[in-house]
KOLSEFI-508743 format. One line per 8 residues: their letters; for each residue x, y, z of N, C-alpha, C. Coordinates in pm, whole numbers. Each point is the difference from the previous one (the first is absolute). Layout:
residues N
A	X/Y/Z/X/Y/Z/X/Y/Z | ...
END
This chain:
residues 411
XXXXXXXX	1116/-3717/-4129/52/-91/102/-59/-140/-17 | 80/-82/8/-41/-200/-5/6/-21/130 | -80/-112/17/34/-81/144/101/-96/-40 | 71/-53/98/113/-96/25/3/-127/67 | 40/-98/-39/-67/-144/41/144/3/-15 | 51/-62/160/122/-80/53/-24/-129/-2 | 94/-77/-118/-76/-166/13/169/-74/36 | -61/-77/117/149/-102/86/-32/-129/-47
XXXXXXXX	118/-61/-15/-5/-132/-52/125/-64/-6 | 40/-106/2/131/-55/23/92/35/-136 | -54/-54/-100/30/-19/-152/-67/105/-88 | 81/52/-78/-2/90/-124/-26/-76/-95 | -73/-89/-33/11/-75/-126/-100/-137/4 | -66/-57/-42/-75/-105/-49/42/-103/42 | 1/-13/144/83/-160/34/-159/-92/71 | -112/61/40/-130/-86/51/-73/34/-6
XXXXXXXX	-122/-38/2/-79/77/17/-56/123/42 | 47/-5/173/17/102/73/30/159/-69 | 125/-15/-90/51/50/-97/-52/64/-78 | -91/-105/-82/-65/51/-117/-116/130/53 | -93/-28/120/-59/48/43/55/172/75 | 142/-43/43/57/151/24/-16/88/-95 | 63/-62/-120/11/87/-142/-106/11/-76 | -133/-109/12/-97/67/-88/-119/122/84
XXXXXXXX	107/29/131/-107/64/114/68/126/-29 | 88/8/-71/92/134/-1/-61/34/-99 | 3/-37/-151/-30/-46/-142/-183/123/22 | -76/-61/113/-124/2/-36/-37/140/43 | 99/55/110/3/106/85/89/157/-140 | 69/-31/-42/71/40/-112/-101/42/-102 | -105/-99/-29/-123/24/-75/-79/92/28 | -9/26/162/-97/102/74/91/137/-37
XXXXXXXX	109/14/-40/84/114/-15/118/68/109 | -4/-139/99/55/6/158/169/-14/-29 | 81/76/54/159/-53/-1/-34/-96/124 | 70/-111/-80/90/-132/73/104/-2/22 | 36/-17/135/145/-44/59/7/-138/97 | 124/-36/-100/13/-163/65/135/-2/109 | -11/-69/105/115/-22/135/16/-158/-72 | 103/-48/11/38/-117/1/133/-69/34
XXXXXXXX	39/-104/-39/151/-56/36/39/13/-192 | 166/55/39/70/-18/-141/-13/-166/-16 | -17/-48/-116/62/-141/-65/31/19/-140 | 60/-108/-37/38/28/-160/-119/-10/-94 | -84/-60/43/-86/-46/-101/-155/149/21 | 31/96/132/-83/107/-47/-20/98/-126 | -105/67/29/-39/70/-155/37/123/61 | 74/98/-85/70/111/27/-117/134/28
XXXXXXXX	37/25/59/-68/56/133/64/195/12 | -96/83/3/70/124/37/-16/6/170 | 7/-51/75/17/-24/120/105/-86/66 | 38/-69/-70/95/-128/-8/130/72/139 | 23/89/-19/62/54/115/20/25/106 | -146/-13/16/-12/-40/199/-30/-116/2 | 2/-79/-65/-30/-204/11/90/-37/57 | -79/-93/84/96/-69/123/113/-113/-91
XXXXXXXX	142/-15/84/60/-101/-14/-40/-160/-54 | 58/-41/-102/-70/-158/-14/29/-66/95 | -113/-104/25/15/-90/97/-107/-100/-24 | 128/-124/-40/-45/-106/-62/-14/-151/122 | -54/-70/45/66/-105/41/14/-99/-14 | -2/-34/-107/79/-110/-83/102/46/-51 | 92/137/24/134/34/-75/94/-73/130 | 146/-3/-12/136/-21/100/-12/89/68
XXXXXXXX	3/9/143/5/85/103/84/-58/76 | 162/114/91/72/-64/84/-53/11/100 | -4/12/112/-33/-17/141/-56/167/86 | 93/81/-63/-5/150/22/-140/23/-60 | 17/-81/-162/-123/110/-90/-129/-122/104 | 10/-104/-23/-135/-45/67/-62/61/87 | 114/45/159/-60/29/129/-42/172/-91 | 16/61/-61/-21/111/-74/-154/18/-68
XXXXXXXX	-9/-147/-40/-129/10/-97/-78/-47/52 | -3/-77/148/-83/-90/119/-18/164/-9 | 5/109/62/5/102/76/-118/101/-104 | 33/38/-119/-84/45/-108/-112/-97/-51 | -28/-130/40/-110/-117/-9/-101/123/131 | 31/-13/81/-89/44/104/-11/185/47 | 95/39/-23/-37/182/-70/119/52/-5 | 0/56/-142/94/53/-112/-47/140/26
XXXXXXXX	156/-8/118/39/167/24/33/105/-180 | 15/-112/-91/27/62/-149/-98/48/-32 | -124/-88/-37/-81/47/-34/-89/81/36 | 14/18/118/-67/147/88/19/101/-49 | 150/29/27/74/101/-31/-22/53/-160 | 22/-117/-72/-25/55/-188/-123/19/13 | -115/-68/74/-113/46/-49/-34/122/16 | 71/28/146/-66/169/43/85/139/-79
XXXXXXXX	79/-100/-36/79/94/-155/-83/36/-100 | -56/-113/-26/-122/29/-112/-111/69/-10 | -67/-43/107/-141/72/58/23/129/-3 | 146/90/81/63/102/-4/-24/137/-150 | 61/-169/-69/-41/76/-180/-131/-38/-54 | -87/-69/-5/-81/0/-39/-144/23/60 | 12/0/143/-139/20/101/-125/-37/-84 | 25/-187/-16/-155/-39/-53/-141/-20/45
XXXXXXXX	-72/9/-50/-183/14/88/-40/-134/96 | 93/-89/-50/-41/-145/13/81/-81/8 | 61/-117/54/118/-114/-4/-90/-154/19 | 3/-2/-128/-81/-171/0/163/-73/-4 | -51/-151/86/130/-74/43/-67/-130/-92 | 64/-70/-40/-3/-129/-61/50/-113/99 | 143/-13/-79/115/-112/135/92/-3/-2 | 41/58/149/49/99/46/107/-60/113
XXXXXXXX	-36/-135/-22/65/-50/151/94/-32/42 | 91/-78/-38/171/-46/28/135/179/-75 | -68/5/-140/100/30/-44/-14/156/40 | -116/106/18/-41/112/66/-22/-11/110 | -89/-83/55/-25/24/150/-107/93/17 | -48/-26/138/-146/47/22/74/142/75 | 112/33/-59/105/131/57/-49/140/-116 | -32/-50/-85/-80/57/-75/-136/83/15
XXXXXXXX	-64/-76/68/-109/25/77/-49/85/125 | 134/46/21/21/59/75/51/135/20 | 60/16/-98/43/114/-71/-122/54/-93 | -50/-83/-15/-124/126/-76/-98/-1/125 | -33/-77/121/-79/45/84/50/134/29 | 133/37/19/54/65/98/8/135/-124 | -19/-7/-115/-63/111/-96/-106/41/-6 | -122/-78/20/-141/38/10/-47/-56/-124
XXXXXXXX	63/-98/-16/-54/-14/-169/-33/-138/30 | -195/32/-59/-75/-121/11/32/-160/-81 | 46/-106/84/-12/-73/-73/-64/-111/-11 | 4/-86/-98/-96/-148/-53/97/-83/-51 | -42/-137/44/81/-123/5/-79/-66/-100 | 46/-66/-121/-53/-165/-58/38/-71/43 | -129/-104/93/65/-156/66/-25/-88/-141 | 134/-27/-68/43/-75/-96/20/-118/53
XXXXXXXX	-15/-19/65/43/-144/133/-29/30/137 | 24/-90/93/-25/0/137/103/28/99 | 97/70/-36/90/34/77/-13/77/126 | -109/109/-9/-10/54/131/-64/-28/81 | -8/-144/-54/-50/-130/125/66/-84/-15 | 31/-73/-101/83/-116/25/167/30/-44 | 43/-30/116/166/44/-32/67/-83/-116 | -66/-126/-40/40/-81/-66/-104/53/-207
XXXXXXXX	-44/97/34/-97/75/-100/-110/-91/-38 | 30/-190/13/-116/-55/-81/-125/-69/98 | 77/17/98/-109/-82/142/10/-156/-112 | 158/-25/18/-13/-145/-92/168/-38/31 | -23/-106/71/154/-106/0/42/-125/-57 | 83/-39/33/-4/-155/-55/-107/-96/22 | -48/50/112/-120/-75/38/-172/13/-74 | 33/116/-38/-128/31/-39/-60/129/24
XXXXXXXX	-96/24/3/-61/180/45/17/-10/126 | 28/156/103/58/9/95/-41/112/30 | -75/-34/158/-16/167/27/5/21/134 | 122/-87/50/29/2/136/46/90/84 | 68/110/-80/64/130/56/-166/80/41 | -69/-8/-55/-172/68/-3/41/41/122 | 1/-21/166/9/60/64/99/101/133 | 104/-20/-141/99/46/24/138/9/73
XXXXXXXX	-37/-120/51/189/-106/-24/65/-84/-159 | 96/140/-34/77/-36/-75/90/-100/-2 | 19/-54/113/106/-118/-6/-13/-156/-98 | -135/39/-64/-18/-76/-31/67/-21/-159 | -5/97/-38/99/27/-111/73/-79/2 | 106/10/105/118/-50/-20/0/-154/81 | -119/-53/58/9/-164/13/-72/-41/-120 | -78/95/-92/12/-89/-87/71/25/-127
XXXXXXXX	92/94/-1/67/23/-93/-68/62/-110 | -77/79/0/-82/13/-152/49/112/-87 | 154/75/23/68/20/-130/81/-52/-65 | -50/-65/-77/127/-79/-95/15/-205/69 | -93/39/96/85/-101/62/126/14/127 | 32/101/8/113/33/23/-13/58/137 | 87/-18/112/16/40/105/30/160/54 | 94/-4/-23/65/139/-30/-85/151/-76
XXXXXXXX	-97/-75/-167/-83/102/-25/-85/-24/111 | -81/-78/18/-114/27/85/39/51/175 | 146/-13/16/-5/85/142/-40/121/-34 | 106/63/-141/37/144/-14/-144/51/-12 | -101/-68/-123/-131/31/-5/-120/-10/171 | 63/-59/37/-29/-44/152/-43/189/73 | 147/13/33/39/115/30/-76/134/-68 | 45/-3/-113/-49/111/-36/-137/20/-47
XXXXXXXX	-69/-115/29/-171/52/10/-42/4/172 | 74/-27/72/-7/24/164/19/154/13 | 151/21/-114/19/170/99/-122/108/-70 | -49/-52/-153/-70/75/-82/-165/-13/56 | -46/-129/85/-85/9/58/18/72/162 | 90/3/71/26/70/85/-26/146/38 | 68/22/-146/-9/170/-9/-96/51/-75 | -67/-88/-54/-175/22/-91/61/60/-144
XXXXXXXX	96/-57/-41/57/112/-112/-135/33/-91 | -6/-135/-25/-158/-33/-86/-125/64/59 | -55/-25/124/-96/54/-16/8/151/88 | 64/69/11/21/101/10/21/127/-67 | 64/-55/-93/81/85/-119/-122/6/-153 | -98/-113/-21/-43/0/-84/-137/12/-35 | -68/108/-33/-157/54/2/-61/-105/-26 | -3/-85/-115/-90/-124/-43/108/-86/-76
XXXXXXXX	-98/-134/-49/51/-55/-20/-89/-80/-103 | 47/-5/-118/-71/-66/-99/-54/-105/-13 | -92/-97/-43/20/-132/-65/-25/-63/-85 | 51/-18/-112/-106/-49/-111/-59/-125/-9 | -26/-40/135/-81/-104/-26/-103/22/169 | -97/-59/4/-93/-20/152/77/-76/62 | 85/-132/-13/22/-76/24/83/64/140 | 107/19/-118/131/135/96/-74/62/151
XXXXXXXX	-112/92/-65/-31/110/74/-10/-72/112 | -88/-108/15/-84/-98/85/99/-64/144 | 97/-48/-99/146/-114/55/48/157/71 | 53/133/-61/57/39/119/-50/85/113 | -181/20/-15/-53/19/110/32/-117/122 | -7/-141/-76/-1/-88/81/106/21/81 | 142/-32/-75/110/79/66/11/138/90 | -117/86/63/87/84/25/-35/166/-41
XXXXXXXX	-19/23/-128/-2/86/-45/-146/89/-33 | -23/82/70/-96/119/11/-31/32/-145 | -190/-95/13/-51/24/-173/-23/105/-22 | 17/133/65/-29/176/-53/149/-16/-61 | 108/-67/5/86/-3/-82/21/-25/-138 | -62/-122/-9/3/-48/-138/-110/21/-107 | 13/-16/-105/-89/45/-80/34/-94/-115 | -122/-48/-90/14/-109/-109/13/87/-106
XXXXXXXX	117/-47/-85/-14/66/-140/17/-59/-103 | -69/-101/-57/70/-132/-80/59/53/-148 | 82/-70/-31/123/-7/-79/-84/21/-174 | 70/60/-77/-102/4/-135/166/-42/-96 | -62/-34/-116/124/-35/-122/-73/88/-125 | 85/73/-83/-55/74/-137/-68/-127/-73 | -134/-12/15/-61/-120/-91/76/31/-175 | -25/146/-8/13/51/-174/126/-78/-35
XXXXXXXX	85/-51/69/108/-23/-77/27/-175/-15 | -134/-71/64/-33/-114/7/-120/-56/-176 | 46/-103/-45/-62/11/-97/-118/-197/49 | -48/43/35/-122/-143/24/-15/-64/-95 | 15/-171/47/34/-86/-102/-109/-81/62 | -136/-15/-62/-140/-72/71/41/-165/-41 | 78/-39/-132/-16/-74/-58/68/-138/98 | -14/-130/31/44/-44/98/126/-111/-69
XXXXXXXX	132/-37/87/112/-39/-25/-3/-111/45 | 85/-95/-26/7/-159/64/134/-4/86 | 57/102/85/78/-9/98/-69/57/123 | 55/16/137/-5/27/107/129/76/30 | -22/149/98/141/78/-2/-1/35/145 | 153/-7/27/26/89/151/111/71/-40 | -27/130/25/132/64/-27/-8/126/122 | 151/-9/94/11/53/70/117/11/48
XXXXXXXX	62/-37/93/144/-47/101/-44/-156/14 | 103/-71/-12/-3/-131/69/88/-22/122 | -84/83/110/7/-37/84/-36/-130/135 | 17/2/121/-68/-97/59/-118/73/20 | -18/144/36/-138/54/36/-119/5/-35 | 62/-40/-192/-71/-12/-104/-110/-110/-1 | 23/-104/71/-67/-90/-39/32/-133/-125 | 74/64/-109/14/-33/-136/1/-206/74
XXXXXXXX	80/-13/27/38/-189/39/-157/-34/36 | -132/59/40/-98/-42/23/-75/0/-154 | 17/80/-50/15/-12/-167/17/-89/-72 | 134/-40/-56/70/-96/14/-52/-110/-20 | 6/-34/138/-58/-131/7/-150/9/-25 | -87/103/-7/-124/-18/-14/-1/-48/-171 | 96/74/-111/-36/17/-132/52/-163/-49 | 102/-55/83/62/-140/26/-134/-71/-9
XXXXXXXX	-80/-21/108/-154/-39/37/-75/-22/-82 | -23/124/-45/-96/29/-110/49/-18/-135 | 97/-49/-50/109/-2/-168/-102/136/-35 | 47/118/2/-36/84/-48/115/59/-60 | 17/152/-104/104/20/-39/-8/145/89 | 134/17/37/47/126/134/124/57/-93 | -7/137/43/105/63/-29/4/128/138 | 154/1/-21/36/93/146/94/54/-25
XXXXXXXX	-28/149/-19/71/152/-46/85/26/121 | 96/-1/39/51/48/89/151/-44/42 | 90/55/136/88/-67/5/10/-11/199 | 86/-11/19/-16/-10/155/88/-91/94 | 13/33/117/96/-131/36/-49/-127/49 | -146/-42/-39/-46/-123/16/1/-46/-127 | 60/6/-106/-7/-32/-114/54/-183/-66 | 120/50/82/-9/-178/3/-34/-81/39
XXXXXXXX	-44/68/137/-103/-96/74/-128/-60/-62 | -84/112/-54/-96/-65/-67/21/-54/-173 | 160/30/-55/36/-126/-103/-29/-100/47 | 67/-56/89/55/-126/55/-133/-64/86 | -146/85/-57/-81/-107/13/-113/-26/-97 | 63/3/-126/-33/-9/-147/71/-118/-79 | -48/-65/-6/70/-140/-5/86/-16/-195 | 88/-17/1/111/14/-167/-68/-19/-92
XXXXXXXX	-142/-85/13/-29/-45/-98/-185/89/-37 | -16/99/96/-77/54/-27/-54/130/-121 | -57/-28/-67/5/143/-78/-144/110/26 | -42/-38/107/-81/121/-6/-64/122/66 | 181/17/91/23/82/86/118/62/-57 | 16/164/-45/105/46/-72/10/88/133 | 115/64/30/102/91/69/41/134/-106 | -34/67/-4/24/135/-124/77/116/32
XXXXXXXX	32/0/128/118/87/38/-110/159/10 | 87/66/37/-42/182/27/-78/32/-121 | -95/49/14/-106/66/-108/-54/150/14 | 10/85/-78/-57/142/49/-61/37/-137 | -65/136/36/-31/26/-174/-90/-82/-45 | 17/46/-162/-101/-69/-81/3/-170/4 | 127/-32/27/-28/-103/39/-66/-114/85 | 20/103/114/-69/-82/124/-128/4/-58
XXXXXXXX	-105/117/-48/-101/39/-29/-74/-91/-88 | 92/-30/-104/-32/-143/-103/-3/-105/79 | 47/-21/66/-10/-137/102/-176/-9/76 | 1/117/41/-110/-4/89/-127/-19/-91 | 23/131/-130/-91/-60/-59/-58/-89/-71 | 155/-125/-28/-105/-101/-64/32/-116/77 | -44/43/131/-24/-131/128/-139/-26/-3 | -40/-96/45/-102/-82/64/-31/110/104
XXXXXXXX	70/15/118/-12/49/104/120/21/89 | -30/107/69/120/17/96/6/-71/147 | 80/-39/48/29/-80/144/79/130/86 | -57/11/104/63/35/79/-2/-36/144 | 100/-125/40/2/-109/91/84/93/128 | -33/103/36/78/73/149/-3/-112/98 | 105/11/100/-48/-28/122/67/81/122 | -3/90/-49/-18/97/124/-90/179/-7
XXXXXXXX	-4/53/103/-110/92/-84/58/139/-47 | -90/-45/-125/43/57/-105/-83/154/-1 | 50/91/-19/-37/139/26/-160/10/-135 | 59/43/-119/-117/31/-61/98/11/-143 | 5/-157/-71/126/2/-108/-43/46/-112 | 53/89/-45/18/52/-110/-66/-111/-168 | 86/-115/69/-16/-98/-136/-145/-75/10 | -84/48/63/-131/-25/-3/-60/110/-89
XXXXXXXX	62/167/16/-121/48/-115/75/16/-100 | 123/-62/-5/88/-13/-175/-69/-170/-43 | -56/-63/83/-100/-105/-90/-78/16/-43 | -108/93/112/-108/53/-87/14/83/-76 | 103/84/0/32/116/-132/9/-66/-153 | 44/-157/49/52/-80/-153/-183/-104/-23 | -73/9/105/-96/-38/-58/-6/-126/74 | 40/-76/33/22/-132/90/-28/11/145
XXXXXXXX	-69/-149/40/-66/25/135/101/-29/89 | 26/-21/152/100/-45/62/-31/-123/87 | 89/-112/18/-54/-78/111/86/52/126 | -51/41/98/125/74/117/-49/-55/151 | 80/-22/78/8/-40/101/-81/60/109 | -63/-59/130/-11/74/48/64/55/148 | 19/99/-54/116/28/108/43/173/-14 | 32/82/128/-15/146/-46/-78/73/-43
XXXXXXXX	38/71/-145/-100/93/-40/-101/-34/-114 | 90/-151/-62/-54/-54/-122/-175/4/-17 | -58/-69/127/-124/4/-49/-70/84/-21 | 21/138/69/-54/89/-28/31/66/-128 | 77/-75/-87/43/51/-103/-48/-57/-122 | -94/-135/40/-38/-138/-56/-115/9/23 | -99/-43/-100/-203/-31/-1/35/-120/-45 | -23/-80/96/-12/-192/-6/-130/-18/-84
XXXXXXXX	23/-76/-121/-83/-48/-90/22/109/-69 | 32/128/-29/-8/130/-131/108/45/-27 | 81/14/128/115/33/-122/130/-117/1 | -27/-86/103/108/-97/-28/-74/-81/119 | 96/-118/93/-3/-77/66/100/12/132 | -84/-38/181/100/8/66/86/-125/75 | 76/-47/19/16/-120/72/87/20/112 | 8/-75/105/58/-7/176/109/14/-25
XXXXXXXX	106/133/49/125/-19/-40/68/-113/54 | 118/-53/-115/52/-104/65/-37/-139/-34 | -121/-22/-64/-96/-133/-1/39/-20/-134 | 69/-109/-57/58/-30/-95/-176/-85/-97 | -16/-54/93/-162/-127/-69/-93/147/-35 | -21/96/66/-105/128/1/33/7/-165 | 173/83/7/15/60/-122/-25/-57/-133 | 80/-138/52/-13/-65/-174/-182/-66/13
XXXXXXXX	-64/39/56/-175/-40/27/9/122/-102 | -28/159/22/-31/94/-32/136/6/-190 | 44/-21/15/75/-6/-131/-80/-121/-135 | 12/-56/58/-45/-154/-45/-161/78/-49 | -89/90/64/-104/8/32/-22/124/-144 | 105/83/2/31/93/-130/69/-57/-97 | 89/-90/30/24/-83/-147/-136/-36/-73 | -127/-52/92/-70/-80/-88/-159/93/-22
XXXXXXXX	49/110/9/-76/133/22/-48/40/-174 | -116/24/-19/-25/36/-178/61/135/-19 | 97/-4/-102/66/155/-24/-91/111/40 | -139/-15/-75/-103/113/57/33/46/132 | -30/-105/115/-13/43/106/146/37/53 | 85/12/-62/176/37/43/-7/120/-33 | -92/20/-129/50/136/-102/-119/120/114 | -107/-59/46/-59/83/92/28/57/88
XXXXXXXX	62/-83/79/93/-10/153/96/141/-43 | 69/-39/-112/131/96/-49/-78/109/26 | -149/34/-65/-27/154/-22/-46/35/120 | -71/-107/105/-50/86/86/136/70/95 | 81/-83/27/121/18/14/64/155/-37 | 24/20/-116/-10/96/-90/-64/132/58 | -123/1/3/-121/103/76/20/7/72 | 69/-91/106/-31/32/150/119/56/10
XXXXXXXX	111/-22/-58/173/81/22/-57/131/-22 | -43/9/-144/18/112/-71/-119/123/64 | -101/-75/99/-113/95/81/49/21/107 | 102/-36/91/-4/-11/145/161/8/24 | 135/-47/-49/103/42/31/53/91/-131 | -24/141/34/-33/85/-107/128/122/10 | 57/41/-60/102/133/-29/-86/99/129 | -105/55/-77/-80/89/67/-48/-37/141
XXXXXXXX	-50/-139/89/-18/-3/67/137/53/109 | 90/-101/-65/152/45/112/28/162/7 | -40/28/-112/120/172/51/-155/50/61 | -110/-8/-36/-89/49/74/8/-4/192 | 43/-131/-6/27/-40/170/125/57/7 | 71/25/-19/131/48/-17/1/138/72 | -77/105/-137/-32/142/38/-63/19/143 | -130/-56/-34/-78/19/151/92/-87/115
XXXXXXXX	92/-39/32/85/-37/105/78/78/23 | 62/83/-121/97/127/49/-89/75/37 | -53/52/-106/-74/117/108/-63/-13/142 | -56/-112/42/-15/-22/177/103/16/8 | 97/-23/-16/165/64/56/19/131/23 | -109/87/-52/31/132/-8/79/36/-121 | 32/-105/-171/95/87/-85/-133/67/-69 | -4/142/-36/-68/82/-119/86/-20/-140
XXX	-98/-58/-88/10/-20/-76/10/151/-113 | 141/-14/-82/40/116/-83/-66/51/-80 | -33/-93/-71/-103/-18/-122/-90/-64/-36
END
């Protein structure tokens, strides 16, 4: 007999982070000798699946919707009588030990959650974001960081608009974190709740949430498949989303500041925005489009250093221990989970998110830095990924969290 790990998640396939982390949590559990079963939404771009059969309906919203399908998909945004139903189809056939949730929220619903309460089957949440506090997931608007809902008037959502901008999303999002806080879907339905960063854990005690709930489990990357490049490069790299959340335009203009040479892996819908403040005649700010793979990997490793200019808080990013995996220190903001992810002066540099004079100070400050002391930074960097956000540490926290759940382990 195997144990069985029920893993929920919106997407079947490699679309974010969030993502990657579903599938290398399945991946690692598979290793232990455990059957994996995945719940998700059909899309075209999923990876074929022997479960694929009870997956909920797609539901996109950026596709054409007439008026019928909208008031339809307003209705499954806030709990998907579908996905109840398929899930308890599943559970039916497979009765797993465990149901870890990823994100879970518009296109499943916290309807999910409910249906395995109502099975007995223990479950655990990854806060991949701040959603089961901030209805808007980033505690971040046009205005800036935001944490005005904190005590629990949602209306604020929607005076300040913080989905999309948009009226209409932020009522619907309005709403359906009112009825989902109403009825405790969240904290009712769900044994604990992960975080891979302190930062998280911290922000949603602040919010609300009962710390015998949560538990820290920080995030690890396969170093082995990272090849460390100590030797130091004459560019500067951000590669991520170019988003507004990102920070990148504080960038920007910092590498502007400083005539330093920048390069930025990514794509996003602030993209022209921060063209169009790179002046025609500049050459030493390149735009490189989507990068993955060995490629991205070559990038990182023959940078100067990595930038990572957030300005909003940032959980516990991934592309901090794929810098140190490549050997390079980081300059990162402070803001979220970063610093705790960052040794100011050893493995990189931190500056005030947002502070354009800070960054290009601290850039300017590693431009004129002796390779030695870059190529050091890289390794301590290096040691500290490769000692502390570790394969073994995560599934270790992992195991001992199910089992307080009560799962006995098979083997």
């Amino acid at each position: 007999m195997k144990n069985t790990l029920l893993s929920l998640n919106t997407y079947n396939y490699r679309r974010g982070g969030s993502d990657a982390v579903f599938f290398d949590h399945q991946r690692l559990f598979q290793s232990l000798d455990w059957n994996t079963v995945a719940f998700t939404m059909h899309h075209p771009k999923n990876e074929a699946s022997d479960w694929e059969r009870y997956f909920v309906d797609e539901l996109e919203f950026g596709n054409d919707y007439n008026l019928l399908q909208k008031i339809v998909m307003a209705g499954k945004v806030i709990y998907s009588w579908e996905a109840k139903a398929k899930l308890k189809k599943l559970i039916q056939h497979v009765r797993p030990d465990i149901a870890h949730a990823h994100c879970i929220y518009h296109h499943l619903s916290p309807s999910v959650l409910s249906a395995l309460s109502e099975a007995g089957i223990p479950t655990v949440m990854t806060a991949h974001d701040l959603k089961i506090a901030c209805p808007a997931y980033k505690m971040l608007n046009k205005t800036g960081v935001c944490e005005q809902c904190k005590h629990g008037n949602l209306w604020h959502v929607v005076k300040n608009r913080c989905i999309h901008d948009s009226l209409a999303a932020s009522l619907l999002v309005s709403v359906e974190s009112s009825v989902h806080k109403a009825l405790g879907l969240y904290k009712k339905n769900l044994d604990t709740i992960i975080t891979p960063s302190l930062f998280y854990r911290d922000k949603l005690i602040e919010w609300g949430w009962d710390a015998n709930k949560l538990v820290y489990i920080p995030n690890f990357i396969h170093y082995q498949s990272y090849l460390p490049q100590f030797k130091v490069g004459d560019y500067f790299l951000y590669f991520g989303r170019l988003a507004p959340e990102k920070g990148v335009d504080t960038l920007v203009k910092a590498a502007l500041a400083a005539g330093i040479r920048l390069k930025l892996a990514g794509t996003g819908p602030y993209e022209e925005n921060l063209r169009r403040l790179v002046p025609d005649d500049c050459n030493t700010i390149e735009f490189l489009g989507y990068r993955s793979g060995e490629a991205l990997r070559s990038l990182i490793q023959h940078a100067r250093a990595v930038v990572l200019p957030s300005q909003w808080y940032e959980n516990a990013p991934i592309s901090v221990l794929e810098s140190y995996a490549c050997g390079k220190p980081v300059i990162g903001a402070r803001i979220g989970g970063i610093p705790e992810m960052l040794k100011p002066e050893e493995t990189g540099l931190l500056f005030e998110t947002g502070d354009v004079s800070a960054l290009t100070d601290r850039m300017l400050a590693v431009q004129s830095m002796p390779d030695a002391r870059i190529e050091t930074m890289g390794r301590a960097g290096y040691d500290f990924a490769t000692s502390t956000f570790t394969v073994e540490r995560y599934l270790d926290g992992m195991r001992t969290l199910y089992q307080s759940l009560g799962v006995k382990f098979k083997h």
